[in-house]
C-alpha positions as CSV (number, residue, x, y, z in Angstrom):
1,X,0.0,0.0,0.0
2,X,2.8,2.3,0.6
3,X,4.5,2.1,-2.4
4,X,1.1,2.3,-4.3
5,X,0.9,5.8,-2.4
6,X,4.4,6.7,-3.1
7,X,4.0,6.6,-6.6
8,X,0.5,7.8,-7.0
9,X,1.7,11.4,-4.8
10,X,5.4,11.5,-5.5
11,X,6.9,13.3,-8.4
12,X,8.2,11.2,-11.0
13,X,11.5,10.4,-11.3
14,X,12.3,9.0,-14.5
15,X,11.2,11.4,-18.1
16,X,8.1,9.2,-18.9
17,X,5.0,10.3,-19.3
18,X,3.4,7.9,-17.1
19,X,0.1,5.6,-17.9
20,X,-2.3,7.7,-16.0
21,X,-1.3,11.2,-17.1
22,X,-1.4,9.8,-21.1
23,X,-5.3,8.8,-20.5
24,X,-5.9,11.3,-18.4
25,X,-4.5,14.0,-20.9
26,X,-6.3,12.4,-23.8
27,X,-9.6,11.1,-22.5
28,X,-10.0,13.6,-20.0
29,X,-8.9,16.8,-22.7
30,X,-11.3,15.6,-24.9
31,X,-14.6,15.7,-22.2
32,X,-13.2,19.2,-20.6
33,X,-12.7,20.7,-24.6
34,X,-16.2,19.2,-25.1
35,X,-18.0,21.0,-22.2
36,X,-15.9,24.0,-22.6
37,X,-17.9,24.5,-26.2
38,X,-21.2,23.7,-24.9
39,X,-20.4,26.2,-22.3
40,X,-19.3,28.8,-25.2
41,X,-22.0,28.0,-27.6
42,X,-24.9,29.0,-24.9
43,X,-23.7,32.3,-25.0
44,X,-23.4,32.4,-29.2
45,X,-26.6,33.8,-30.9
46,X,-25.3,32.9,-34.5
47,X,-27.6,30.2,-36.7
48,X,-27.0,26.3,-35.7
49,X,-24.5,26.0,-39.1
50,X,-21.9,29.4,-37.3
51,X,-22.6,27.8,-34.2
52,X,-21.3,24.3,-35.5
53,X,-18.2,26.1,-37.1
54,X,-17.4,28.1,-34.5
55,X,-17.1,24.9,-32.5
56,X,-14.8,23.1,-35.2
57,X,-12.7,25.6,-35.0
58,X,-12.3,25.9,-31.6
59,X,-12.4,21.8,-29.8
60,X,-9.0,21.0,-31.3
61,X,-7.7,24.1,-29.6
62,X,-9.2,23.6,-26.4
63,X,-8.2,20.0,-26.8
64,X,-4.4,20.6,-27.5
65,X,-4.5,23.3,-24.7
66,X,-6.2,21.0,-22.1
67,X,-4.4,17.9,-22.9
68,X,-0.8,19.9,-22.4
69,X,-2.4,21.3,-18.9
70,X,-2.6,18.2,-17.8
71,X,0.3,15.7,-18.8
72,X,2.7,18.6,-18.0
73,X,1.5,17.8,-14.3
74,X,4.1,17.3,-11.7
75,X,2.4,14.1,-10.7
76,X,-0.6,11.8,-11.4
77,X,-2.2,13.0,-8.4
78,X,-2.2,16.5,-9.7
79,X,-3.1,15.1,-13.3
80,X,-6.3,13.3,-11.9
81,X,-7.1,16.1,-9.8
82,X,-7.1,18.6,-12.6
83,X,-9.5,16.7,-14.7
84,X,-11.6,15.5,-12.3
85,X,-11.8,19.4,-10.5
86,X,-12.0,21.0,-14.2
87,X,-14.6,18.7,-15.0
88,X,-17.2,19.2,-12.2
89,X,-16.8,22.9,-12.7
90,X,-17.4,23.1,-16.5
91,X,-20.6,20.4,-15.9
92,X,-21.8,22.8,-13.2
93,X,-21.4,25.9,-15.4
94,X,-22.9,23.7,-18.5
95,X,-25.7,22.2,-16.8
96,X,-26.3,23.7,-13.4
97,X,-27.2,21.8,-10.5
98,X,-30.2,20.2,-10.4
């Protein structure tokens, strides 16, 4: 249990990447770019085709930006908690709480 611990909290000490921070920075990127543009596009008053390519235009930058934010963590703990935090907040602002 200890070393389980120690390696989920600890910086890194060798240059990979890690498992967890690769799915996380994909997987999670992708669902926070996603909510990020339904959060944008309920305050755009364009038709539903402007909308659509204003939303094109924008996920892959939101993705790139999102999924750099959170492999560049220190450790997986900060990795998961970045998605998981980012997440709740951007479902909150997108769907409110009900």
């Amino acid at each position: 249990m200890n070393k389980t611990v120690e390696n989920f909290f600890y910086k890194d000490k060798n240059g990979d990447l890690g498992f967890i921070r690769l799915i996380f920075g994909i997987l999670g990127s992708l669902i926070l770019a996603y909510l990020t543009i339904m959060y944008i596009g309920q305050f755009l008053i364009f038709s539903m085709f402007e909308n659509i390519v204003i939303a094109i235009i924008l996920l892959p930058l939101f993705w790139s930006i999102y999924s750099l934010w959170i492999i560049l963590s220190i450790t997986k703990f900060y990795a998961v908690s970045k998605t998981i935090v980012s997440f709740v907040i951007l479902y909150i602002l997108v769907f409110g709480l009900k």
